[in-house]
C-alpha positions in Angstrom: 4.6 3.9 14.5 1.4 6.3 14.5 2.7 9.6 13.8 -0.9 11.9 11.9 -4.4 11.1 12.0 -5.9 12.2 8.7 -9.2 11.4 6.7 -8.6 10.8 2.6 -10.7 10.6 0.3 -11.0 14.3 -0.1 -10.9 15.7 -3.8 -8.5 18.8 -4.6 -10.5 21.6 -6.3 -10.1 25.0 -7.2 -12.9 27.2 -6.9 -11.8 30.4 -9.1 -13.5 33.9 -7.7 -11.8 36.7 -9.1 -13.5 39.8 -7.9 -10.8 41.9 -6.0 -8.2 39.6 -6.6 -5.2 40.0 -8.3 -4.8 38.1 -11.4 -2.3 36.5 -13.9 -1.6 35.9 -17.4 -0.4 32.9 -19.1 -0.2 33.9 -22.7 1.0 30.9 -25.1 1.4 31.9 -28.9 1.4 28.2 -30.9 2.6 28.1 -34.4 0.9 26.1 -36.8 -1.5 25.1 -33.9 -4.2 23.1 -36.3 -6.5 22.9 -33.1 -9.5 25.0 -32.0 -9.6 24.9 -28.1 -6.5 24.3 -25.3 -7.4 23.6 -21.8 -4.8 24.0 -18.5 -4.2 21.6 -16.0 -2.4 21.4 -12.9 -0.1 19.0 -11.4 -0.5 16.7 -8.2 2.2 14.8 -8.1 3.3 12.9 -11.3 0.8 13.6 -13.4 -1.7 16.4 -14.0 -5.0 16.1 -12.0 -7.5 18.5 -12.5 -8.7 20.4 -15.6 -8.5 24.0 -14.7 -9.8 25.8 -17.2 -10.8 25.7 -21.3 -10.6 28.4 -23.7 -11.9 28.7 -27.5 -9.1 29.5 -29.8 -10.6 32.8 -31.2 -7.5 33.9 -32.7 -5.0 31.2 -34.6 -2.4 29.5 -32.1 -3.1 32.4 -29.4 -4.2 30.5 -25.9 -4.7 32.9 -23.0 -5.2 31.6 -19.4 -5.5 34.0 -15.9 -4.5 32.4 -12.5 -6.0 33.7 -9.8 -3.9 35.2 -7.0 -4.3 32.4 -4.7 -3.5 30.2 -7.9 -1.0 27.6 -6.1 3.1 27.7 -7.6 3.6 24.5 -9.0 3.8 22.7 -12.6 0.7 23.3 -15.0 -0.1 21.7 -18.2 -1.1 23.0 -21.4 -2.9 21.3 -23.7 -3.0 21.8 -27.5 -4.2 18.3 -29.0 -4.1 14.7 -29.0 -0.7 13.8 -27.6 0.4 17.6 -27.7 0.7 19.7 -24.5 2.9 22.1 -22.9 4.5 22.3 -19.2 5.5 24.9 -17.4 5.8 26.8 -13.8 4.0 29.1 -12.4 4.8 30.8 -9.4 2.8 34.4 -9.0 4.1 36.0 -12.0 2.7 37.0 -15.7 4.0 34.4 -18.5 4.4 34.6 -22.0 5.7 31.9 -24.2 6.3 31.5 -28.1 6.1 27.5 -29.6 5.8 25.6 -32.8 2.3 22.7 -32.1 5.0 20.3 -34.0 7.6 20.0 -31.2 6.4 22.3 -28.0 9.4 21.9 -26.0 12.1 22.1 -28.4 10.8 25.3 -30.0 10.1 27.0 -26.8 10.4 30.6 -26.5 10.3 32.2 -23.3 9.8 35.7 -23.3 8.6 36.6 -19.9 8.8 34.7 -17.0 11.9 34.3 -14.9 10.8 31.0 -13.2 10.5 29.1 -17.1 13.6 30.7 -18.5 15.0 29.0 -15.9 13.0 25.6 -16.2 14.0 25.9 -19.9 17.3 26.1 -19.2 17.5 23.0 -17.1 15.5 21.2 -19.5 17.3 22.0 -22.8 20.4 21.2 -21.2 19.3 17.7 -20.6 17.8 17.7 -24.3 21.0 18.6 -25.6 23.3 15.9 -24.0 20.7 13.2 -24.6 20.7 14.5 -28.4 24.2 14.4 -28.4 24.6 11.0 -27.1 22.1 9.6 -29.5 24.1 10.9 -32.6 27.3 9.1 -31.2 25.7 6.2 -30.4 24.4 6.2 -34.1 27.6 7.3 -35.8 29.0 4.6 -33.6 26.7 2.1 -35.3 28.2 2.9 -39.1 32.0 2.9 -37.9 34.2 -0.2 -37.6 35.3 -0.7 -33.8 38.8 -1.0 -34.6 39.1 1.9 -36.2 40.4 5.5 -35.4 37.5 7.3 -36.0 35.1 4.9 -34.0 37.7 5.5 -30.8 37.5 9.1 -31.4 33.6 8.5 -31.3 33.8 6.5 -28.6 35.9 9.0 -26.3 33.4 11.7 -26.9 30.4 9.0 -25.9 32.3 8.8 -22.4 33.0 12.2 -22.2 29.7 12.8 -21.8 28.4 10.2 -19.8 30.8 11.8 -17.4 28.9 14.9 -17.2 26.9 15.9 -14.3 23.1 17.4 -15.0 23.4 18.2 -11.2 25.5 21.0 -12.0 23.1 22.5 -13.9 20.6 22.4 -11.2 23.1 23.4 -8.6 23.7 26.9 -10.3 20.1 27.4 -10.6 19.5 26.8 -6.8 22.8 28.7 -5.6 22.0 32.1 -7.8 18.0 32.2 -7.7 16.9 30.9 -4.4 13.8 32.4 -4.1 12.0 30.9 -7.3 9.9 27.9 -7.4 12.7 26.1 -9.9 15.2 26.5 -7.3 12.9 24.5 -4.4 12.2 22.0 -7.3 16.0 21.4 -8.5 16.8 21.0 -4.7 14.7 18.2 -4.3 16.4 16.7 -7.9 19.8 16.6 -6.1 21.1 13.3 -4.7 23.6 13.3 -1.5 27.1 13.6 -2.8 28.9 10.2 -1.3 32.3 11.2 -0.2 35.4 9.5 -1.9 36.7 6.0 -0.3 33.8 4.3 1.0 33.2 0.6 0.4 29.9 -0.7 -1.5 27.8 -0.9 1.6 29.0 2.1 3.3 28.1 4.3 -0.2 24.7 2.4 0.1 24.4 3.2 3.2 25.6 7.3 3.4 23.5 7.4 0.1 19.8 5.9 1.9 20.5 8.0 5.4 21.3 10.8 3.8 18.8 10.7 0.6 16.3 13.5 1.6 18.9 16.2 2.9 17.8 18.6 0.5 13.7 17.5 0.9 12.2 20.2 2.2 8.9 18.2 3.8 7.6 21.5 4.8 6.9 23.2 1.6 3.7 21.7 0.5 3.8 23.9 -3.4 6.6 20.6 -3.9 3.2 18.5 -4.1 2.0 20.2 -6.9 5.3 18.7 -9.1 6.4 15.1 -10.3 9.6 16.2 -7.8 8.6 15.3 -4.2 7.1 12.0 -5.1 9.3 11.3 -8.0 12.2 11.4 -4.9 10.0 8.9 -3.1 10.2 6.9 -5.9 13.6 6.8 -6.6 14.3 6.1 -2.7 12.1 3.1 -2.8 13.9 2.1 -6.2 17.6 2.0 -4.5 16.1 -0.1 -1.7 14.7 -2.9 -3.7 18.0 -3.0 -6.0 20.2 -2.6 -3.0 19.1 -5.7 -0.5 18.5 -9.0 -0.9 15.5 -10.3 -1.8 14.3 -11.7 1.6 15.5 -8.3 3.1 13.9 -6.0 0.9 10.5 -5.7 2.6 11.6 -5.1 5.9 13.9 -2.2 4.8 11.1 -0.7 2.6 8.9 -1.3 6.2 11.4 1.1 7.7 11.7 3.4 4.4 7.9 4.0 5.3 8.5 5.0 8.7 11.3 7.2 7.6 9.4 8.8 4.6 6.2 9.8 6.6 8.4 10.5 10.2 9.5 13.2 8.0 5.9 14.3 6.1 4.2 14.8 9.4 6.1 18.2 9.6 3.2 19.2 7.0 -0.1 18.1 7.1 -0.6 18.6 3.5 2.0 17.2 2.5 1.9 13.7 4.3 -1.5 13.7 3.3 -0.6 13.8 -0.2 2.2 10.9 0.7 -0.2 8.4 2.0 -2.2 8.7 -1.2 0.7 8.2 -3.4 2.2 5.3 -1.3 -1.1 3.4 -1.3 -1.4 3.5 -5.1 2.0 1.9 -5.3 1.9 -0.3 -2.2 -2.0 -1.9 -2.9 -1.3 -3.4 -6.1 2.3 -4.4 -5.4 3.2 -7.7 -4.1 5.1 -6.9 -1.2 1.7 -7.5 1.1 3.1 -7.5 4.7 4.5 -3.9 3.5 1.5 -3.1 2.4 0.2 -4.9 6.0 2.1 -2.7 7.5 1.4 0.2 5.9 -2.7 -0.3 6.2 -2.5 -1.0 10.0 0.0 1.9 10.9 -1.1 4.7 8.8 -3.7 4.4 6.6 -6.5 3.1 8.3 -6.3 5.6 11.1 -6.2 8.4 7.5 -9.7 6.6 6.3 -11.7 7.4 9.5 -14.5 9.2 7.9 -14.8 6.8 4.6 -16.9 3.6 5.8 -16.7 1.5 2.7 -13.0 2.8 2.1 -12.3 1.5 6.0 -14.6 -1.6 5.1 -12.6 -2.7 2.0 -9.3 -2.2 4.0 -10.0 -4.4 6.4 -11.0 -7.0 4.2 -7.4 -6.7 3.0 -5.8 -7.2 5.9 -7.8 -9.9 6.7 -7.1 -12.1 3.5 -3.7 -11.1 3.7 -3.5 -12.3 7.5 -4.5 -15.8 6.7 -1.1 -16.3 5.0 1.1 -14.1 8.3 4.5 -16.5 8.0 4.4 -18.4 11.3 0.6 -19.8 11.5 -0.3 -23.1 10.5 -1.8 -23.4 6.8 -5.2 -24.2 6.1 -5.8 -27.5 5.3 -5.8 -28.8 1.6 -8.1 -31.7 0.3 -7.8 -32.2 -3.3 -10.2 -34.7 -4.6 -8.4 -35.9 -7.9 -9.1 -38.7 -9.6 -6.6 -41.1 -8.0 -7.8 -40.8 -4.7 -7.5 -37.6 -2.4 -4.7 -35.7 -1.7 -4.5 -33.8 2.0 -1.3 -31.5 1.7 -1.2 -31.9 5.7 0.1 -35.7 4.8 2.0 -35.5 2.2 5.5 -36.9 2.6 7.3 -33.9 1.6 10.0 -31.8 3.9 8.8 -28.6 2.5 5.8 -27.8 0.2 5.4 -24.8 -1.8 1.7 -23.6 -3.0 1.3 -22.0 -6.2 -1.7 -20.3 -7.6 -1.5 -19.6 -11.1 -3.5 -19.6 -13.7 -3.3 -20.4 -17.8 -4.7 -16.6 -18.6 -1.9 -15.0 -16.3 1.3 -13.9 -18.3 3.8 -13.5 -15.2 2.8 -16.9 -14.2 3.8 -18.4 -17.9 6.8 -16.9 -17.8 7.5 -17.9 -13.8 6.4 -21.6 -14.1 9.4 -22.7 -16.2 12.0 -21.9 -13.6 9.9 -23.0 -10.9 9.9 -26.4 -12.9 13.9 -26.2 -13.0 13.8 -25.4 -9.0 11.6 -28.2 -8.4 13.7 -30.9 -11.0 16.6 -29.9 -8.5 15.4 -30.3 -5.2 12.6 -33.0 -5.6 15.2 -35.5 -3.8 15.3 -33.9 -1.4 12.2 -33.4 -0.2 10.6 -31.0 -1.8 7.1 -31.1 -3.6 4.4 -28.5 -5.2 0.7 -28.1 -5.0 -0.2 -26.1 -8.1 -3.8 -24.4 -7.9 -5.3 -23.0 -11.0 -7.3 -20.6 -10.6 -8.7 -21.0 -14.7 -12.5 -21.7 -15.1 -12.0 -22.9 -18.6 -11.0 -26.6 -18.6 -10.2 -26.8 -22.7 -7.2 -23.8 -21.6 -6.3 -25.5 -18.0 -5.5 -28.6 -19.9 -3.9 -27.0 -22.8 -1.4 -25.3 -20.1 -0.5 -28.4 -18.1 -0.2 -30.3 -21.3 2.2 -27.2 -22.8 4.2 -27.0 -19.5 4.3 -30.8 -18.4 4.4 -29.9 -15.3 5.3 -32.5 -12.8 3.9 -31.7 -10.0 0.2 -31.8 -7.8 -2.2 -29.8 -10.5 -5.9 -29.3 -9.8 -8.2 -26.5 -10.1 -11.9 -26.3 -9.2 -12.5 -24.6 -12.6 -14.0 -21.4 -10.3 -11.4 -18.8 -11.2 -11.6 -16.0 -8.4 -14.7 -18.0 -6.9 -11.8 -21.1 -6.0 -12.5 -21.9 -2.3 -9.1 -22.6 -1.6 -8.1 -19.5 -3.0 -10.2 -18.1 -0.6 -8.8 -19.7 2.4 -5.3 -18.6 1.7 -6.3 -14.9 1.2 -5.1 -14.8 -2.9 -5.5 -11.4 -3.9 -3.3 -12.1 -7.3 -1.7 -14.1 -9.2 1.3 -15.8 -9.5 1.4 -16.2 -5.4 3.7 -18.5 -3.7 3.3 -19.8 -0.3 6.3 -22.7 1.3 5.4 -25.0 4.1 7.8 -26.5 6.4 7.2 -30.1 7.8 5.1 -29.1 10.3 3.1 -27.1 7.6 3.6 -23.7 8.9 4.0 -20.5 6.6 7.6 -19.9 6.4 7.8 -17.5 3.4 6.0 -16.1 0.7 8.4 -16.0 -2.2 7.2 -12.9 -4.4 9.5 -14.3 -7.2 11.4 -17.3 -8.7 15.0 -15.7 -7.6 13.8 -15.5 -3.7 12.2 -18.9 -3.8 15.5 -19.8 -5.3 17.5 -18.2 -1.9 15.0 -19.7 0.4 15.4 -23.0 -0.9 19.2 -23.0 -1.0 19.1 -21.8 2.5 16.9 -24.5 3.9 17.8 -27.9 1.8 
C-alpha cells in the first residue's frame, strides 16, 4: 500500500526573527540552582531534539527565555545541570514557574500559565499514587503476612491499584478543550472495552479501536512523547498479543493502519516514517522492516542518494533469506573431510550465526542445545557459523558450551563469506531448511523455533 510520497532527511530548525512579532516569556525562578547558564529545548517526539536557545545566569536561579509568536505548542525542556532539567508546555501564552534545582518536578510552582497548572496537575496526581504505593509496598516488607495490620496494608495496596489515572485526564479534556494539555491527554486515553467480551474479542475491540481519540491531523502532537509514545504502545500489544509466528504479519498490517491514518497530515506522517524506521531498522523483525522499506520509505528517500543506496542494499541482503527460495549452498571444509549442507542427511537443518563476543547468542545457545537434544532423532541437525575472528575465544566458547552440533567459522567476523551469502545483518540469526533445503522460517527466538519445530516434527 503506497499512500505519500515524501523526501527525509530534512533537519527541523527554528530560525528565530523577532522584529514585529509578538513575543513570549518563560520565566523559571530555581532555588538553590548551583549552575551558571540553562539552555531550552524542544521536543520531537520522545525526546528533546534541538537546542533552542542559552542564556547566562546573571541573576542567581533566575532563567528567562522568549518564544517567538510562531514558537510551535508542544513540550519544551529546560535545562539546569548535569541530569537536572525541567518540562513543560507551551502553547502561545506567558509562563512563570517557581522550583527547588534539587527536585524540579516535585517542587513545582506554577504561577502563571493555565496550560502547566494543568500538566502539573496530571503529573502530581500520578506522583502521588506511585508515592503511595511505594510506602505500602515498603510497610508491607516490615509486617508479617498473617497479620492484621499487613491485610489492612494490603487492602489499601489494591485499592489503589484499582484507580484510574484516566480519570484524571478525562476531566482535564472534558472542562478545558481548547488547551494543548487537553489534545495531549486525548491521545493518553485507551478505548474503554465494554463489559462481557471474551479474551480475543477484548483484544480485538482494544487494537481496532486503539487510535479513536488520535487526532492524526494535529501535527503540534509531534512536538510531544504522546503521538509516538501511542505508536508505541500499539505496536507493544501486538507483539504480546499473537503468537510468535503471527506477530510480523499483524505488525505488517499495524503499519498500513498507522500510516493509512498519518497521510491525513503531511507533517505528521513524515514525522511517523522517521520514528518507525529507527525502531523497525535495528529490530529483528526484517520482512517487516522488508515491508516497510519497499512500501513507504523508499519512495520518502527520493532526494537522498546514498540514503536510497544504503536501503537497497538492505533489501537486498535481506532478500537472499525471503522464506520459499532455495538456500545457498554450504561447503564447510573441516578437518574431517567437507561438509555440503545440500547433503546432509537431515529432515530439517537450522543455520545459526552466532558468535563468542555476542551476549543474546550466549544466552540463546543453551536452549537451542536443549531443542536440538530433543529432536536430533528425528531428524533434525544444526550448522553453527561463528562469525568470531579470534580463534583462542571461538574455541574457548565451543569448549564452554559443548555444543554438539556442525561448528566452523572462517575466523573473518563480518568479512565471513557465508555470512555474506545469507544476507546476516546481526547476530544471533536463525535460518531452518526443509529437505529440499528451502527457507521455511527465520526463527527470531528460541520460543518460535520451539513452535515451528513442534509443528513440523
Amino acid at each position: 500500500m503506497k499512500l505519500k510520497h515524501f523526501c527525509l532527511g530534512l533537519v527541523f530548525v527554528f530560525s528565530f526573527s523577532f522584529s514585529g512579532l509578538s513575543q513570549y516569556t518563560v520565566e523559571l525562578r530555581v532555588d538553590s540552582m548551583p549552575t551558571p547558564k540553562a539552555y531550552l529545548l524542544d521536543f520531537r517526539g520522545l525526546q528533546p531534539k534541538n537546542m533552542l536557545d542559552s542564556v547566562n545566569v546573571k541573576i542567581p536561579g533566575q532563567i528567562n527565555f522568549i518564544l517567538p509568536e510562531e514558537a510551535h505548542p508542544g513540550m519544551y525542556r529546560i535545562v539546569m545541570g548535569p541530569r537536572t532539567w525541567l518540562d513543560f508546555i507551551f502553547n502561545r501564552e506567558n509562563i512563570q514557574l517557581h522550583t527547588h534545582f534539587a527536585k524540579p518536578d516535585d517542587s513545582l510552582r506554577v504561577i502563571e500559565s493555565t496550560e502547566n497548572k494543568l500538566f502539573t496537575r496530571y503529573k502530581n496526581f500520578f506522583m502521588v499514587l506511585n508515592r503511595k504505593q511505594q510506602a505500602l509496598v515498603n510497610l508491607m516488607n516490615l509486617y508479617p503476612a498473617n497479620g492484621s495490620f499487613y491485610k489492612t496494608l494490603e487492602q489499601e495496596f489494591k485499592t489503589l491499584q484499582q484507580t484510574n489515572p484516566e480519570e484524571v485526564g478525562k476531566d482535564i479534556i472534558r472542562d478545558f478543550q481548547d488547551t494543548y494539555v487537553a489534545r495531549f491527554l486525548k491521545v493518553e486515553q485507551n478505548p474503554h472495552v465494554p463489559v462481557g467480551l471474551s479474551l480475543d474479542e477484548e483484544l480485538e475491540y482494544l487494537l481496532e479501536h486503539f487510535f479513536d481519540l488520535t487526532d492524526f491531523s494535529d501535527a503540534d502532537l509531534i512536538y510531544s512523547p504522546s503521538m509516538i509514545s501511542k505508536v508505541h504502545r500499539y505496536f507493544g500489544i501486538i507483539q504480546q498479543a499473537f503468537p510468535p509466528l503471527e506477530v510480523e504479519d499483524e505488525m505488517i498490517s499495524g503499519v498500513n493502519r498507522v500510516l493509512s491514518l498519518a497521510a491525513i497530515n503531511d507533517d505528521v506522517y513524515e514525522f511517523l516514517l522517521e520514528e518507525l524506521t529507527r525502531v523497525f531498522e535495528p529490530s529483528e523483525y526484517e520482512t517487516l522492516f522488508a515491508y516497510f522499506t519497499e512500501n513507504f520509505l523508499m519512495d520518502a528517500s527520493c532526494t537522498d542518494e546514498n540514503r536510497n543506496q544504503e536501503l537497497s542494499e538492505i533489501l537486498a541482503s535481506i532478500k537472499k533469506t525471503e522464506i520459499g527460495i532455495k538456500a545457498p549452498e554450504i561447503i564447510l571444509p573441516l578437518e574431517k573431510g567437507p561438509v555440503i549442507v545440500s547433503e546432509i542427511k537431515a529432515n530439517y537443518i537450522l543455520i545459526i550465526f552466532w558468535a563468542s563476543w555476542c551476549p543474546h547468542c550466549a544466552e540463546m545457545m543453551p536452549e537451542i542445545k536443549s531443542l536440538y537434544n530433543q529432536y536430533k532423532s528425528k531428524g533434525f541437525e544444526i550448522v553453527a557459523i561463528s562469525l568470531d575472528k579470534e580463534n583462542s575465544e571461538y574455541q574457548k566458547a565451543l569448549s564452554q558450551g559443548k555444543y554438539p552440533w556442525i561448528n566452523y567459522s572462517e575466523l573473518k567476523g563480518w568479512d565471513c563469506s557465508i555470512a555474506y551469502d545469507y544476507g546476516i545483518r546481526a547476530t544471533p540469526a536463525m535460518i531452518l531448511l526443509d529437505q529440499n533445503r528451502r527457507i521455511i522460517e527465520k526463527p527470531r527466538n528460541p520460543v518460535m523455533l520451539k513452535s515451528v519445530l513442534a509443528g513440523i516434527m
